[in-house]
N, C-alpha and C positions, 0 to 999 in steps of 0.2 A: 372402485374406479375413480372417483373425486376422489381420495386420497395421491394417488398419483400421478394424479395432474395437478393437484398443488404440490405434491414433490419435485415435480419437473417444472414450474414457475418457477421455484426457488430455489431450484439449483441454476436455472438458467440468471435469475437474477443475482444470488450470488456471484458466479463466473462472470458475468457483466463487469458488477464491481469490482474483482481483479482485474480483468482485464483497462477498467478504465483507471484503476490505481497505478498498476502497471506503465502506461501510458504517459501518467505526469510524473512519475519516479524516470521514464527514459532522459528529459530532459536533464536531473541533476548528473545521472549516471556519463553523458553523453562528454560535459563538461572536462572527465577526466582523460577523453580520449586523445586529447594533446601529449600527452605527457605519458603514454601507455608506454611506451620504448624502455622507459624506466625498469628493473624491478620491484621497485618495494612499489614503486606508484600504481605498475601492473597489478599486485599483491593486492592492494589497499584498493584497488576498484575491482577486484572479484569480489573482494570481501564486501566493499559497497554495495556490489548487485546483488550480492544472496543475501545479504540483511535487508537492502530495498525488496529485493521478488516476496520474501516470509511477510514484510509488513505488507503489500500488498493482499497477500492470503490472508491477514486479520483486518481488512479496512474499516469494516464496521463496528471492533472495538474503538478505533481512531474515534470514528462520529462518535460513541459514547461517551468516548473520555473529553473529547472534544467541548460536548454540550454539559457534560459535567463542571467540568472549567467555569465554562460560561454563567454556570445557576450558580457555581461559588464567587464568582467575580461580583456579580449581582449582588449577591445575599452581607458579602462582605463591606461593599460602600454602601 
């Protein structure tokens, strides 16, 4: 039973995180909507959103690589 109910915290926290990665990718996505009439620019912001929606389903690699950065930035000066 405690098994899955921390199954369901952390799906639910998972999906959080998409959804709230999600959310700051609309803004750059949102950018290209001047300019949609185009083809290629129409092309080039599908392709935008489905590489922005997948990095959203990995956010939490982001944070790691993220703070990996960071301990090497550190470690290096």
């Amino acid at each position: 039973m405690l098994t899955s109910i921390w199954l369901w915290i952390g799906l639910f926290a998972y999906f959080a995180g998409v959804a709230i990665a999600w959310w700051e990718f609309q803004a750059r996505i949102h950018e290209w909507e001047e300019y949609s009439n185009f083809p290629i620019i129409w092309t080039a912001k599908v392709v935008m959103t489905v590489w922005y929606f997948l990095k959203s389903l990995i956010w939490f690699y982001d944070l790691l690589l993220e703070d990996d950065k960071a301990v090497n930035t550190v470690i290096n000066n």
